[in-house]
C-alpha positions as CSV (number, residue, x, y, z in Angstrom):
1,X,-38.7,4.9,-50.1
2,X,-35.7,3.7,-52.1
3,X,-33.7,6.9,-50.8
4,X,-34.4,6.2,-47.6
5,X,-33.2,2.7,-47.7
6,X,-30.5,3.9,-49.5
7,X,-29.6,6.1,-46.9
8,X,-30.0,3.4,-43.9
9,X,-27.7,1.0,-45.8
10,X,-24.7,3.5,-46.6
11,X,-25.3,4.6,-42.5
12,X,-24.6,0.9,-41.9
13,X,-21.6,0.6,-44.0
14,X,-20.1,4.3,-42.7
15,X,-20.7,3.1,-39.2
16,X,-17.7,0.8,-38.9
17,X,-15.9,3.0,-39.9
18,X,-16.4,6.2,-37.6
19,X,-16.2,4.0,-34.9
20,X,-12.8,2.9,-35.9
21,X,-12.2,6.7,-36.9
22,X,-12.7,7.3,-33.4
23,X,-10.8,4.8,-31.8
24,X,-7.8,6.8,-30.2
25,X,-5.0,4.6,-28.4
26,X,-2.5,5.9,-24.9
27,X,0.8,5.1,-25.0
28,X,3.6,5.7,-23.0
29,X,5.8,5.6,-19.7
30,X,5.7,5.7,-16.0
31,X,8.6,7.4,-14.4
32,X,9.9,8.5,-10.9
33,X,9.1,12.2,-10.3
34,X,12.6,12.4,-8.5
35,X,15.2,9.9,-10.4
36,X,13.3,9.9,-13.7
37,X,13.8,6.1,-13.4
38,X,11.2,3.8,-15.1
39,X,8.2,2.6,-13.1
40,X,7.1,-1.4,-13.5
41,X,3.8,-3.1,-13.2
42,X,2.1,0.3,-12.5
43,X,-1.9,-0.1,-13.0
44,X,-2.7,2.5,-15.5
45,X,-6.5,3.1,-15.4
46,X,-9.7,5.2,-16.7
47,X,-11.8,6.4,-14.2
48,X,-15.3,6.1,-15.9
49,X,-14.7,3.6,-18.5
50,X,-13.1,0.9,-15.9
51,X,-10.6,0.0,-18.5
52,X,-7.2,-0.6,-17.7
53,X,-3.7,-1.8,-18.7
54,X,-0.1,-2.6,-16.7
55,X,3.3,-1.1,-17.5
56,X,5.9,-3.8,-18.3
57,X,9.3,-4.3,-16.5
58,X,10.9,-0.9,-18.1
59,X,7.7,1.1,-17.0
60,X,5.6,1.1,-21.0
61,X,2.0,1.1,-21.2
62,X,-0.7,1.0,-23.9
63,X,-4.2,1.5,-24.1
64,X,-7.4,2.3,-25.9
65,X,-8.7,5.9,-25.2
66,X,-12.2,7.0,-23.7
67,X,-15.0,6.5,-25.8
68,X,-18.3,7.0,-23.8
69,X,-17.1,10.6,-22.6
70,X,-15.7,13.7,-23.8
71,X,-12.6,13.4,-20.9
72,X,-12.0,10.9,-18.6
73,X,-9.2,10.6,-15.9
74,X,-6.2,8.6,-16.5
75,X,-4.9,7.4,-13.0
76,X,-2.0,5.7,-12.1
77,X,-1.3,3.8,-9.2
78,X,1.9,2.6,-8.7
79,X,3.7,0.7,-5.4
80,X,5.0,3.0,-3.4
81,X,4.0,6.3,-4.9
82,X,1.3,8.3,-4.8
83,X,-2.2,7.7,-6.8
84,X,-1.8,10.8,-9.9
85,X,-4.0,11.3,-12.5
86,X,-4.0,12.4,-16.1
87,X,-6.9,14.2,-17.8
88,X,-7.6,12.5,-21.6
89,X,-10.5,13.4,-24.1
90,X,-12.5,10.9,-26.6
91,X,-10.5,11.2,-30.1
92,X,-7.6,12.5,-28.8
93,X,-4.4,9.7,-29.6
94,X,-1.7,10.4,-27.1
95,X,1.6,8.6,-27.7
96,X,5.4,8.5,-25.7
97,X,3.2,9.9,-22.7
98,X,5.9,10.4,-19.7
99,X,3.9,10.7,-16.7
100,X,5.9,11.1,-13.7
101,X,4.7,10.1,-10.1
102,X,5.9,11.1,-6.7
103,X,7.3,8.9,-4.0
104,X,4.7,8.2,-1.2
105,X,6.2,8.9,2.1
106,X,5.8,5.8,4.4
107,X,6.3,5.6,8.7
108,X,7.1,2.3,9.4
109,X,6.1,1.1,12.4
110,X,8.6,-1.1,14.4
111,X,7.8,-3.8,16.9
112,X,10.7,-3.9,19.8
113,X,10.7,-7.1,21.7
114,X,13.0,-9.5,23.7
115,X,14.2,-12.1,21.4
116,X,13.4,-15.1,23.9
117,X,9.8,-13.9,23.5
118,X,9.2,-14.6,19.7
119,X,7.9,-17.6,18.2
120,X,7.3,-18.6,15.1
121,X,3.1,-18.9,14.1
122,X,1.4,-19.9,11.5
123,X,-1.5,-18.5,9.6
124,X,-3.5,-19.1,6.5
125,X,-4.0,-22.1,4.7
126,X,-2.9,-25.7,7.2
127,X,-3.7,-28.7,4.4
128,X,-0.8,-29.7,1.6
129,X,-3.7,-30.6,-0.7
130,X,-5.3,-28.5,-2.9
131,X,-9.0,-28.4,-3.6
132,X,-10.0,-29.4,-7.5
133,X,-10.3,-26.1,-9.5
134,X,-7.5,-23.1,-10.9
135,X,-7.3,-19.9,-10.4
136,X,-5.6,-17.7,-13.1
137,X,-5.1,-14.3,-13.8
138,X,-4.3,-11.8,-16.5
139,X,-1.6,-8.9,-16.7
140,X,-2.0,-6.3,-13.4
141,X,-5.4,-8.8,-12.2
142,X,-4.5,-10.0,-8.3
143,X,-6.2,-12.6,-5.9
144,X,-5.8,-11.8,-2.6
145,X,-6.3,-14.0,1.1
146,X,-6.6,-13.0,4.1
147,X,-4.7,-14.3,6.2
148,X,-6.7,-14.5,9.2
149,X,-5.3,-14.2,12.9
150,X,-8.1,-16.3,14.6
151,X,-6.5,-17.2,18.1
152,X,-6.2,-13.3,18.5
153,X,-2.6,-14.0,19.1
154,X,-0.4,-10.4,19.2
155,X,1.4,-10.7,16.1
156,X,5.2,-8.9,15.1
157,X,6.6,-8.8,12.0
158,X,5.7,-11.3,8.8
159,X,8.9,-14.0,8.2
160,X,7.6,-15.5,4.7
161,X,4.3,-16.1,2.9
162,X,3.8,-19.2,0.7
163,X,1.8,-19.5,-2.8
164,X,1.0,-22.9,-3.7
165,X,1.4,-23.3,-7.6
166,X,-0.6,-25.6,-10.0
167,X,1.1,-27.6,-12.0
168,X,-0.7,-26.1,-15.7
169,X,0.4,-23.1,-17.1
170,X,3.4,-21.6,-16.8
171,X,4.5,-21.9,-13.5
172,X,7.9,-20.6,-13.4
173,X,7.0,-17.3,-14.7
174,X,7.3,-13.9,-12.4
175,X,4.3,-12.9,-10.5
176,X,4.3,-9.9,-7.8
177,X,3.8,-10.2,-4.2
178,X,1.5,-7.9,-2.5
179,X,0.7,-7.4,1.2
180,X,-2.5,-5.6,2.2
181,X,-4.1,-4.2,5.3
182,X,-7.8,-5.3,5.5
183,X,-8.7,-1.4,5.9
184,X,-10.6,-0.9,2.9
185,X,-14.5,-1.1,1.9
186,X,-16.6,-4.7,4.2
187,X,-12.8,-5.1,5.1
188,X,-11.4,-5.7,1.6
189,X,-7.6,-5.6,0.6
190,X,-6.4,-1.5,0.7
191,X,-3.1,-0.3,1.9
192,X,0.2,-1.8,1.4
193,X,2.0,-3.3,4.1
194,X,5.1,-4.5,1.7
195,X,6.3,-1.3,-0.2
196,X,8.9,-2.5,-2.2
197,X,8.6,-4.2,-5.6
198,X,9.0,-7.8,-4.6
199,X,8.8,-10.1,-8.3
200,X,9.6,-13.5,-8.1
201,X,9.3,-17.0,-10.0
202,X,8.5,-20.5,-8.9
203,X,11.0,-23.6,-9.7
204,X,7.8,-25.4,-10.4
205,X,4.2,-26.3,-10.2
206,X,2.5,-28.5,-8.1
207,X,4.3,-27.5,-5.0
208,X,4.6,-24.8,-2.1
209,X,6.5,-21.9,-3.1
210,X,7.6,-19.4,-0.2
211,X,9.0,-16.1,-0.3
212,X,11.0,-15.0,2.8
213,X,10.1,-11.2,3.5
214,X,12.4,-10.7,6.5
215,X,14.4,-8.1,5.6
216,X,11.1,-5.5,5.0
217,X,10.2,-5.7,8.6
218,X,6.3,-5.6,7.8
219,X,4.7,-5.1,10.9
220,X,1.2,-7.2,10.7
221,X,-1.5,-5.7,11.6
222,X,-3.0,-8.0,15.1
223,X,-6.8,-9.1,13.6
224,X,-4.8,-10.3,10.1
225,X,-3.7,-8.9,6.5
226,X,-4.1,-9.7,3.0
227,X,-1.3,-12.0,0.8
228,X,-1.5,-11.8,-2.7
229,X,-0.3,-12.9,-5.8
230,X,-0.5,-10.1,-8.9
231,X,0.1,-11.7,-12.8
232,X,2.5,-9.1,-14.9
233,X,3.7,-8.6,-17.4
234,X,7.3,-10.3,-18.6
235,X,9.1,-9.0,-21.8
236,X,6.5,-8.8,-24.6
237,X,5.6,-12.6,-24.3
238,X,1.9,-13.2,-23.2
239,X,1.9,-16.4,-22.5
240,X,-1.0,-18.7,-23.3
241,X,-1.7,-22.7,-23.1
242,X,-4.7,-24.7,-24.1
243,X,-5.2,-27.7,-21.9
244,X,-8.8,-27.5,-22.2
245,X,-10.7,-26.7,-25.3
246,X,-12.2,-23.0,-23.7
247,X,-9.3,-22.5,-20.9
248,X,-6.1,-20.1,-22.2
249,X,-4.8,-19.3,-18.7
250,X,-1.9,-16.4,-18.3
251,X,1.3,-17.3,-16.5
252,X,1.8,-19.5,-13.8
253,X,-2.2,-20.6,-11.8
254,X,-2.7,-21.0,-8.2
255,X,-4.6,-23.9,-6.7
256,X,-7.5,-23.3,-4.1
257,X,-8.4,-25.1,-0.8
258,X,-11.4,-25.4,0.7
259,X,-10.6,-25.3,4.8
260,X,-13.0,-22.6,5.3
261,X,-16.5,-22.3,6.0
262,X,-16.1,-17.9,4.7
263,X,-14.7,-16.4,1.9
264,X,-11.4,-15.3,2.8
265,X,-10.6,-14.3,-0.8
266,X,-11.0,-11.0,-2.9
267,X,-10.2,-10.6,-6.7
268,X,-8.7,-7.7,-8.4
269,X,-9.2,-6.7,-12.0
270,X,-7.3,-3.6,-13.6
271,X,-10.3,-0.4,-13.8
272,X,-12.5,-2.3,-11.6
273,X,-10.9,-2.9,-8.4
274,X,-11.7,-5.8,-5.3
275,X,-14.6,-8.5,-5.5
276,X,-15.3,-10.4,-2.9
277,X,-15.1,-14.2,-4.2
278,X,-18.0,-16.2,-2.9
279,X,-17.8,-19.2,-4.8
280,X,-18.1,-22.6,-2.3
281,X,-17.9,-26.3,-2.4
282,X,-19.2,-29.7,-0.7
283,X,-20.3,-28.7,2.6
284,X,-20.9,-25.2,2.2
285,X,-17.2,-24.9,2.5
286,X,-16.0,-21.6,0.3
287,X,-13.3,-22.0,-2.5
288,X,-10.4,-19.4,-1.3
289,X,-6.3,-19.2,-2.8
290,X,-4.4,-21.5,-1.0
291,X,-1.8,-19.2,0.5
292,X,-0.5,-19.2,3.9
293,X,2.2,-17.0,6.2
294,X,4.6,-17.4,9.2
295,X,4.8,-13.9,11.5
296,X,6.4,-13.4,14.7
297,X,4.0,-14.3,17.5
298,X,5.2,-12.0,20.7
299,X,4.5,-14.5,23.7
């Protein structure tokens, strides 16, 4: 009997251990195939474990390994290249990684009209008063609304799109903006619209911030598309605040409104991909981003 508890305890003690024995960690970088240039905020990923991490600005990752498998698939998806994976096995630490990723080829399409026949329309969110509530985000996590075209008007290109920015947090620090077609799964966010690697930063919180994409001609699509915001990474600050005992936001926060009787909103987290926010207020009215967008209307 005495052995026997013996050997439960030492079990106990050795346990720790292994598990830290068989903790491996991914490291590395994210580079252009062609130019061998540095990737940044690419969404590194394991494809059974739903863990994930985000390069910084100079393309670097880190991660934890598998841990429930012998292998699992390390995929990258970064904007404007093609999705690549990586096979990786349990135990196996992998450091200075350099996994290179082709460009994706893109046809553009291009919306030809009279220039007396375009007017100025605009979608999304109408009120200048956000609804009580946050919404934050953590590195390579997005929040995405869709920005609905609900007079069926024929739509041309997109002229700006407009975050508005709480005033806790950080709010001048860089975020991503991201432009999706609503042509993945029950409509969801899915293929980029905007390309190119668009990072900006706010002058302030508690305001409008807009963004004026004219010069990447993105053609929206005529029943509506997806703006959002993605959090990433800047330097190697991670920047926390405590303005409530149980609340360490990351970054700069978005404010939500609550004009809409659907959810217009999705969520994104890093391994896990789009969920459908469904969260609503007085009314039955649903708690979305506040976020709106001016396109070309073709009369």
């Amino acid at each position: 009997m005495f052995q026997r508890v013996l050997f439960t305890f030492t079990l106990c003690l050795l346990l720790p251990a292994l598990s830290m024995a068989q903790e491996t960690r991914l490291s590395g970088r994210i580079i252009d195939k062609k130019t061998k240039e540095p990737i940044p905020f690419s969404s590194i990923g394991l494809k059974v474990e739903q863990s994930g991490a985000l390069t910084n600005e100079i393309g670097i990752f880190q991660m934890n390994g598998p841990t429930k498998n012998a292998q699992d698939s390390l995929i990258v998806l970064a904007l404007g290249y093609e999705r690549t994976a990586v096979l990786v096995k349990r135990g196996v630490s992998q450091a200075d990684m350099v996994i290179e990723v082709s460009k994706r080829v893109y046809e553009l399409a291009e919306v030809k009209v009279q220039a007396s026949k375009v007017k100025d329309l605009k979608l999304g969110a109408r009120s200048n008063t956000p609804g009580d509530g946050m919404i934050q985000g953590m590195p390579g996590s997005q929040y995405a609304f869709f920005v609905k075209n609900e007079k069926g008007k024929k739509l041309g290109n997109v002229r700006s799109v407009s975050f508005y920015i709480g005033e806790h947090g950080f709010p001048r620090e860089p975020f991503r903006v991201r432009i999706y077609a609503p042509d993945g799964n029950y409509s969801s966010p899915n293929s980029d619209l905007l390309t190119e690697n668009v990072v900006v930063s706010a002058p302030g919180g508690g305001q409008w911030f807009t963004i004026d994409l004219t010069q990447y001609n993105i053609v929206a699509p005529d029943e509506g598309f997806y703006v959002a915001m993605e959090w990433i990474v800047s330097g190697d600050k991670f920047y926390t605040t405590n303005f409530d005992d149980n609340y360490t936001p990351y970054g700069q926060i978005m404010r939500p409104t609550f004009e809409f009787k659907e959810s217009r909103t999705w969520s994104y987290t890093l391994g896990k991909g789009w969920t459908l926010m469904t969260m609503s207020g007085a009314g039955g009215l649903r708690y979305n981003a506040m976020i709106k967008a001016e396109v070309d209307m073709i009369k």
